[in-house]
C-alpha positions as CSV (number, residue, x, y, z in Angstrom):
1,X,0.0,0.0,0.0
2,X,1.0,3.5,-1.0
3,X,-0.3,6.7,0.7
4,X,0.8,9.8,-0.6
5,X,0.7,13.3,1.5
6,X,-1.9,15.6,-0.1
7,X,-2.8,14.6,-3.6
8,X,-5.8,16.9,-5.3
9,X,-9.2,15.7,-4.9
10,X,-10.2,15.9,-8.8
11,X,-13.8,14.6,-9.4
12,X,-16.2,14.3,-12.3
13,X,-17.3,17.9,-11.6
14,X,-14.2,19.3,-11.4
15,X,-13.2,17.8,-15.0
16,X,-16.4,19.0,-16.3
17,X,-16.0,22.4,-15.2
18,X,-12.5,22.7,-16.7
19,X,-13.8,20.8,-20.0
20,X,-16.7,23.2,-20.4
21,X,-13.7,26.2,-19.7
22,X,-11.1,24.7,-22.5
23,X,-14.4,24.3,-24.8
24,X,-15.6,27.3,-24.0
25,X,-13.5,29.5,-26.0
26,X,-12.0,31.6,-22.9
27,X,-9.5,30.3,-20.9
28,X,-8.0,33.8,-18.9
29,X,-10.0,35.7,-16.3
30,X,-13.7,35.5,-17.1
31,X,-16.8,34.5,-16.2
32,X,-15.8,31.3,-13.8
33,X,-13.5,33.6,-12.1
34,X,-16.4,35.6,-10.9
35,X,-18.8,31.9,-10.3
36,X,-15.9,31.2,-7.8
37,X,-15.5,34.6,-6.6
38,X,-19.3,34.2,-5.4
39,X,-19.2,30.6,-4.4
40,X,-16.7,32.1,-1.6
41,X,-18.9,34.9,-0.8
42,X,-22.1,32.6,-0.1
43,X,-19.8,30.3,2.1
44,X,-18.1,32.9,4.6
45,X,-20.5,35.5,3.9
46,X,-17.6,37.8,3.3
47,X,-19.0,41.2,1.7
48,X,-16.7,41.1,-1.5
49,X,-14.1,38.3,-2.8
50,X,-11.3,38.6,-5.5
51,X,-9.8,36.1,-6.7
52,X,-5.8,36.1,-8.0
53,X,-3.3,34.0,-8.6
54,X,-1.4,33.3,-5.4
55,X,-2.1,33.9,-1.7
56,X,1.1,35.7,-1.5
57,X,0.0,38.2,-4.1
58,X,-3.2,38.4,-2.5
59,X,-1.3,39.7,0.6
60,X,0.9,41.9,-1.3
61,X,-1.5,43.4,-3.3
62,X,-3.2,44.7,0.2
63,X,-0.1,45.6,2.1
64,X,0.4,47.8,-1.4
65,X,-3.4,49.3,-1.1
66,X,-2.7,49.8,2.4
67,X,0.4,52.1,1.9
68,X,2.8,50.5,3.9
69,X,6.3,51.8,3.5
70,X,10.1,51.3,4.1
71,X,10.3,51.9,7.9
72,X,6.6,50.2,8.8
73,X,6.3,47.1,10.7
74,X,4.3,44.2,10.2
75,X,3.3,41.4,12.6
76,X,3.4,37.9,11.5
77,X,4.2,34.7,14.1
78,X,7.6,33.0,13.4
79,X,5.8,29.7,13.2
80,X,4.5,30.0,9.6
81,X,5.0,29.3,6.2
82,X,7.9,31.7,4.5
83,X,5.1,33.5,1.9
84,X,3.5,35.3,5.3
85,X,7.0,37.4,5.7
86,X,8.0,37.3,2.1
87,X,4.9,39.4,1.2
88,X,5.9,41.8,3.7
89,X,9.7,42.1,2.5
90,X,8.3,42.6,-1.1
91,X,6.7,45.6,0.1
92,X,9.5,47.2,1.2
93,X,8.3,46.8,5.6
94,X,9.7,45.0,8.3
95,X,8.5,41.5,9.3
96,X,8.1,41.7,13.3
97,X,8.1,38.5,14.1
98,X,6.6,37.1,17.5
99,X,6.1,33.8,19.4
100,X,3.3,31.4,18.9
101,X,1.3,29.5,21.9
102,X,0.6,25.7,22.2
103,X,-1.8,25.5,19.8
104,X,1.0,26.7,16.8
105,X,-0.7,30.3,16.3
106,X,0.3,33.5,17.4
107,X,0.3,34.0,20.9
108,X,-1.6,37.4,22.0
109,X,1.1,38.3,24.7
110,X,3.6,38.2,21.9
111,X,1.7,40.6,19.8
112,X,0.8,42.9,22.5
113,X,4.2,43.2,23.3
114,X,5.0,43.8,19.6
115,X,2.9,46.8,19.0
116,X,4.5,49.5,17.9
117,X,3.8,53.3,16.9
118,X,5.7,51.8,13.4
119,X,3.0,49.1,13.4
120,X,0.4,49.0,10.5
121,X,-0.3,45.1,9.8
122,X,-0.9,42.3,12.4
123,X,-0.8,38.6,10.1
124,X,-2.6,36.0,12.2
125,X,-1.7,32.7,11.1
126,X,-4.7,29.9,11.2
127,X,-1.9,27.2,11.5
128,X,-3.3,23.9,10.3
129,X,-6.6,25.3,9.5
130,X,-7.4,26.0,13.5
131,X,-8.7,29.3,13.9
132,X,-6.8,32.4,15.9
133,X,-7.9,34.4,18.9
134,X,-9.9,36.9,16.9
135,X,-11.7,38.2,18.7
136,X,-8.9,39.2,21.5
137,X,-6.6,40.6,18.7
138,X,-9.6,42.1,17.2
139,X,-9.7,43.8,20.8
140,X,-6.2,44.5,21.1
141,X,-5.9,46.5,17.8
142,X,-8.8,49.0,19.3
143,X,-6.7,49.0,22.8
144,X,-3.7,49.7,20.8
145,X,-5.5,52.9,18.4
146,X,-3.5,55.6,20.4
147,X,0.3,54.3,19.4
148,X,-1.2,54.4,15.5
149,X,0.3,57.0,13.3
150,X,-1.4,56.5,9.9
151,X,0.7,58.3,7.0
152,X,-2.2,58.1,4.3
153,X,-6.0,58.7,3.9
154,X,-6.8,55.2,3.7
155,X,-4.9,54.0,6.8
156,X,-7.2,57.5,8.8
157,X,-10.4,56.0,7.5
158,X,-9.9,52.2,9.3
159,X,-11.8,52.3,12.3
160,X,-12.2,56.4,12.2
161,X,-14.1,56.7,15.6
162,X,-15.1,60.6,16.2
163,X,-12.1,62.3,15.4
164,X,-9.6,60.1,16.3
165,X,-8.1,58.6,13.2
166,X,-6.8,55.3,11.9
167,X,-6.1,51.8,13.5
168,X,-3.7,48.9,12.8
169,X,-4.8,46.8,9.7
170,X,-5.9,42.9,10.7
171,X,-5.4,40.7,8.0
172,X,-6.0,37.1,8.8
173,X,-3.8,34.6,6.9
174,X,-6.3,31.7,6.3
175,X,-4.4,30.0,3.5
176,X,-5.1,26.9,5.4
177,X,-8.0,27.5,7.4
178,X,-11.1,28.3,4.3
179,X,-14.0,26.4,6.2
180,X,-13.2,27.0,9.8
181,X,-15.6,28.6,11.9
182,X,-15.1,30.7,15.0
183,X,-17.8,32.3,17.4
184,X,-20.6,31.2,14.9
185,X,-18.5,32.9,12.0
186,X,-17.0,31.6,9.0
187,X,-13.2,32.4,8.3
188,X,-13.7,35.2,5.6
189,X,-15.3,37.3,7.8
190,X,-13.5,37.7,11.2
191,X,-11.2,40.6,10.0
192,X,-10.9,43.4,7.7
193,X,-9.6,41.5,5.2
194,X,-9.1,37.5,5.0
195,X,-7.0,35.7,2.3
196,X,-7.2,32.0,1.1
197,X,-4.8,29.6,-0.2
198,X,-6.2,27.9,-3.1
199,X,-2.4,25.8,-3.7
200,X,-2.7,22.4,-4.9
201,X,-2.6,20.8,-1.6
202,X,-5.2,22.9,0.4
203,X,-8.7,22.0,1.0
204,X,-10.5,23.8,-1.8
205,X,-7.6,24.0,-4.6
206,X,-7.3,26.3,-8.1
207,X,-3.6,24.4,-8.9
208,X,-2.2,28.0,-7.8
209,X,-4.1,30.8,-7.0
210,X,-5.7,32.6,-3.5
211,X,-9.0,34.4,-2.7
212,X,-9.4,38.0,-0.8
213,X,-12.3,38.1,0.9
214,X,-13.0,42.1,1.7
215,X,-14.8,43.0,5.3
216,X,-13.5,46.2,5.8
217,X,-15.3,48.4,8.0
218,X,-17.0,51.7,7.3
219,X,-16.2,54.1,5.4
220,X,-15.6,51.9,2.9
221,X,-17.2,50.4,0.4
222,X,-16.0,46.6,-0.1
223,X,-17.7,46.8,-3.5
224,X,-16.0,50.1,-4.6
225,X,-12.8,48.5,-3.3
226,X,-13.6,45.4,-4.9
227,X,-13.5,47.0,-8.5
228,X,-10.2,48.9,-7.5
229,X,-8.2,45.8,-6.1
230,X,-9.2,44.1,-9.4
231,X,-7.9,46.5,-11.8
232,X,-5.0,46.6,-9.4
233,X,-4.4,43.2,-10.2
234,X,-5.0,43.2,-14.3
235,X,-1.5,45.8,-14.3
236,X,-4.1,48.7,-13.6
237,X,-6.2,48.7,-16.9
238,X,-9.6,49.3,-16.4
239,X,-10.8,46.6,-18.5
240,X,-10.2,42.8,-18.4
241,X,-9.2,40.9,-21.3
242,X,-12.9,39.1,-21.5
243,X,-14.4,42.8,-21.6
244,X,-11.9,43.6,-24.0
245,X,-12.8,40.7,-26.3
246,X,-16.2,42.4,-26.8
247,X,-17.1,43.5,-30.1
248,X,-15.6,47.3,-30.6
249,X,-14.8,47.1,-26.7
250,X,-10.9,47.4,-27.1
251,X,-10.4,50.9,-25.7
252,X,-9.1,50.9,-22.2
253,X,-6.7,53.0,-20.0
254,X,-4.0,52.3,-17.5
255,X,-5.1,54.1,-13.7
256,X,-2.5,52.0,-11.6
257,X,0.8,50.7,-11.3
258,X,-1.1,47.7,-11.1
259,X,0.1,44.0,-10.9
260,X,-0.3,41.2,-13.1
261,X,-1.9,39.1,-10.5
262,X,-5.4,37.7,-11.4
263,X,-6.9,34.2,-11.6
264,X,-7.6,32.8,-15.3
265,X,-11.1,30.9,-15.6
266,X,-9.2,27.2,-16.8
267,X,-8.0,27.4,-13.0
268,X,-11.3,28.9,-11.7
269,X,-13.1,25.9,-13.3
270,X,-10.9,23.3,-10.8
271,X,-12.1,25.7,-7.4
272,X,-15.8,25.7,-9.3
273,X,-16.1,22.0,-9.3
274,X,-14.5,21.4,-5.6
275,X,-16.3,23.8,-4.1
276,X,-19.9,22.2,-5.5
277,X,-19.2,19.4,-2.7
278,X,-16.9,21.0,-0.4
279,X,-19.4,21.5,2.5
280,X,-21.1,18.3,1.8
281,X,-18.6,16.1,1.2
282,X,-14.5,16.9,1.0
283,X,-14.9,18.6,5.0
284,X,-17.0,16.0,6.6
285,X,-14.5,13.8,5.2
286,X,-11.5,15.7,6.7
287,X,-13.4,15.9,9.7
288,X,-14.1,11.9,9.6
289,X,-10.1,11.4,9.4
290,X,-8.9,13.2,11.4
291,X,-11.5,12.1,14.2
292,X,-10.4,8.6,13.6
293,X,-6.6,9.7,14.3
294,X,-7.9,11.2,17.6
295,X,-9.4,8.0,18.9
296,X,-6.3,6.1,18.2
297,X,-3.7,8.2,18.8
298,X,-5.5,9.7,22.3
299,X,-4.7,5.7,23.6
300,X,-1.0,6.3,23.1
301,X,1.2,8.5,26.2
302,X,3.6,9.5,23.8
303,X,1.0,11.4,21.4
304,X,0.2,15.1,21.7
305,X,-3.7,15.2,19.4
306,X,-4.4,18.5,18.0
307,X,-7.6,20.3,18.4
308,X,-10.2,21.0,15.7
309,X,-13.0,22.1,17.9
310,X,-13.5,23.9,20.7
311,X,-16.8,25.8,22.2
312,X,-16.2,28.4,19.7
313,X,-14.3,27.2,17.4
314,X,-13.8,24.1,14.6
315,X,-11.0,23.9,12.2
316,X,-10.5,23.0,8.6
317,X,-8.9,19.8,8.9
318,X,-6.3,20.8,6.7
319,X,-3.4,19.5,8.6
320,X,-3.5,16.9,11.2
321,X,-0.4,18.1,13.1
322,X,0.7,15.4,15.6
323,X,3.6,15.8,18.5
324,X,5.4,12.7,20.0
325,X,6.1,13.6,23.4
326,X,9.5,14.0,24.4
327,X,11.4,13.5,21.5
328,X,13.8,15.9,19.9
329,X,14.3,17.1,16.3
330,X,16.4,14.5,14.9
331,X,14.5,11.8,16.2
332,X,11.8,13.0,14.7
333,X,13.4,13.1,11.6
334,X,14.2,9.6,12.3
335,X,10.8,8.4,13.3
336,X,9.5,10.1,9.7
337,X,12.3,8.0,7.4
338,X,10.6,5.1,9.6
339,X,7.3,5.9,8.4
340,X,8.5,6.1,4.6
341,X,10.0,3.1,4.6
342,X,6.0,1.8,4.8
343,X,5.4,4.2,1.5
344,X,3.4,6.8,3.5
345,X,4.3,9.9,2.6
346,X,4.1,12.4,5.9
347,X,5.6,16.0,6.1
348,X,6.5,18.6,8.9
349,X,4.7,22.3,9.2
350,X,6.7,24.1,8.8
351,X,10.2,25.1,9.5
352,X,10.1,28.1,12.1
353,X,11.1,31.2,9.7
354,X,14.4,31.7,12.0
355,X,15.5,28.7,11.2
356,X,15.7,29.6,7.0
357,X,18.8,30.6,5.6
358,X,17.2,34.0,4.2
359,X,15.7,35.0,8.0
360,X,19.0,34.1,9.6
361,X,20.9,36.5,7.4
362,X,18.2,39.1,8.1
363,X,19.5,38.9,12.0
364,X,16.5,36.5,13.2
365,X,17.6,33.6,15.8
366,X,15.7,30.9,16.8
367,X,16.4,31.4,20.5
368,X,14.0,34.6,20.5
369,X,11.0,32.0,19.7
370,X,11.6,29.3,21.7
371,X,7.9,27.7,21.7
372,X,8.0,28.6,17.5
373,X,10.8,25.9,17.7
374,X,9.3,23.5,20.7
375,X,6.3,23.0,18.4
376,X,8.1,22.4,15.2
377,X,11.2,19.6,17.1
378,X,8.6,17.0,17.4
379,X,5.9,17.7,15.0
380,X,4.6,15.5,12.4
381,X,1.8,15.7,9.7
382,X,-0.2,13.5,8.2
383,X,-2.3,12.4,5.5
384,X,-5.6,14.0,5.5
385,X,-7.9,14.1,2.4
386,X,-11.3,12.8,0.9
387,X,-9.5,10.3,-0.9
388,X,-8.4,8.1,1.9
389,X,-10.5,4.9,2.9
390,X,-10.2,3.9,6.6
391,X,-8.4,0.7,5.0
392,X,-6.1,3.7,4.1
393,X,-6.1,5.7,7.7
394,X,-5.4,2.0,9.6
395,X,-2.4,1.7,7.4
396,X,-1.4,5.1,8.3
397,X,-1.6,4.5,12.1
398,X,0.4,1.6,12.5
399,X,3.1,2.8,10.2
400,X,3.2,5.9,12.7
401,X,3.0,3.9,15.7
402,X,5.4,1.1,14.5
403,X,7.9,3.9,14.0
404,X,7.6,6.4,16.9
405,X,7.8,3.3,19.4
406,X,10.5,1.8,17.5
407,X,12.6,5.3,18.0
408,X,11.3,5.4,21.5
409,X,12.1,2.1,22.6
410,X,16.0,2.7,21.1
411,X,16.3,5.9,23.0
412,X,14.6,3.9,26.2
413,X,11.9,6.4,26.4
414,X,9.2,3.8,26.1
């Protein structure tokens, strides 16, 4: 038996839907790109959804709108996937990075300590598709309005109460997390602005590609910014190439030093068709899994199970992240070449940022985030997608258990 990590789940609807695209005539952004623009707005009830090509130009493209410049900071944990601080870097502002708790995401004392009068972005990171605080840093960011110097009309209008001006920008990095729900809430909707991975190996996939969802408070208008984040993202040309197409429709201008960031409809048709049984089928399934690694794996004393629900909150299931108690990196590593020598694929998320050649250079050390790299030392994930039958799942377990107690018992700590 072979079990691979995260293959695509690729159905009959999903090869329809790019079929009828190729067929169609149009293959570049179009009409599917605004079906699954509006597929994600029915699902987290977000106010407006763009769809581009990647979620790191998703976050770009808003730390851009935003205005951030040279000397800004912006939060992000230092347990998280290398995109969350490259986007930053590419805008020309710092990356402040922080600790995370237990549960992998950012810890609140970390970011309260954080904030700055130089801070204009916090990043919370839904780490395996398990929700953060919200609501707390939602809270903090209005207990923290007074150290806020905005440097743009945009950044005075967020949370303008009276005539005190401007607040810290919360942008929650969901790339694993679309699904989740906290406080009765889908993710989409639990901060001014929410972005999507839509990667190959997430949930709800486009091959490459990410979704903004848009739920910034008044003044503004989501739709207005809606139409300006897209023409952002088509290199600042005020018509699309499908408008353009249109019999004597070929006059356009350039407005922005746009980006050439947006989603084409051949890879809109693969999110079209997985999102069609998403909710019915591909997350109960998840959910199914990843339950049936809990009731094993909650037998064993060396197994640390994640969460994915609480009383206000239920994750994704993207990742099911398991920690073997008291084992260090290397035997971890060891534990995984076990495991492949059963042919299951498993993987480890992620490497703290500190620990990257790129972030060390930058003058980041691991030893500032010590639970960033507690987490990480003895962390494993595993396979968890529709696909797998529990034939598959049973397989899974005792290649994992086989291996972490056959590490264990050589280092006598079983």
């Amino acid at each position: 038996m072979k079990i691979p990590f995260s293959p695509p789940f690729i159905n009959e609807s999903v090869k329809n839907e790019v079929l009828d695209s190729l067929e169609s005539g149009w293959i570049t952004t179009g009409p599917k790109v605004k079906k699954l623009e509006g597929q994600i707005c029915e699902l987290t009830k977000a106010p407006q959804v763009l769809c581009v090509n990647s979620w790191t130009s998703g976050a770009l493209l808003m730390l851009k709108w935003f205005g951030v410049q040279p000397e800004d900071e912006v939060i992000i944990p230092a347990y998280t996937y290398s995109a969350t601080a490259l986007a930053v870097i590419h805008a020309h502002a710092k990356p402040v990075m922080v600790d995370v708790s237990d549960d992998f995401n950012i810890s609140l004392e970390a970011i309260e300590k954080a904030i700055t009068n130089k801070t204009k972005v916090i990043f919370p990171v839904d780490i395996a598709g398990w929700p953060c605080d919200y609501n707390q840093i939602n809270d903090l960011v209005l207990q923290k309005k007074n150290l806020f110097r905005p440097n743009n009309e945009i950044q005075k209008n967020l949370g303008r109460i009276m005539v005190v001006s401007g607040r810290i920008l919360v942008v929650s990095d969901a790339a694993h997390s679309i699904g989740a729900e906290y406080d009765g809430k889908q993710t989409g909707v639990l901060t001014d602005v929410t972005i999507f991975s839509l990667h190959a190996v997430k949930n709800v996939t486009t091959a490459e590609g990410g979704a903004i969802c848009l739920n910034l408070p008044l003044p503004f208008n989501n739709e207005e910014l809606y139409n300006t984040l897209r023409c952002y993202s088509l290199n600042g040309q005020t018509k699309d190439a499908f408008t353009k197409s249109k019999a004597g429709a070929w006059s356009y201008d350039i407005i922005y030093p746009g980006l050439k960031i947006n989603m084409p409809d051949v890879l809109a048709a693969i999110g079209i068709g997985q999102m069609e049984s998403y909710t019915s089928m591909a997350l109960p399934e998840r959910i199914r899994i990843f339950e049936d690694y809990n009731d094993h794996f909650s037998n064993k004393d060396w197994a640390i199970i994640p969460q994915y629900k609480s009383n206000i909150k239920r994750s994704s299931c993207h990742i099911y992240a398991l920690r073997i108690e008291g084992i260090n990196e290397e035997e971890r590593d060891q534990i995984i070449t076990l495991i492949a020598n059963f042919d299951v694929a498993v993987n480890v998320h992620f490497k703290p940022l500190p620990l990257l050649s790129l972030f060390k250079e930058m003058g980041y050390s691991i030893n500032d985030y010590p639970n960033a790299y507690k987490q990480y030392a003895n962390e494993i994930s595993l396979p968890i997608y529709p696909q797998l039958s529990k034939e598959d799942i049973a397989f899974v377990i005792k290649a994992v258990c086989e291996s972490v107690e056959q590490v264990l018992y050589a280092q006598e700590k079983l």
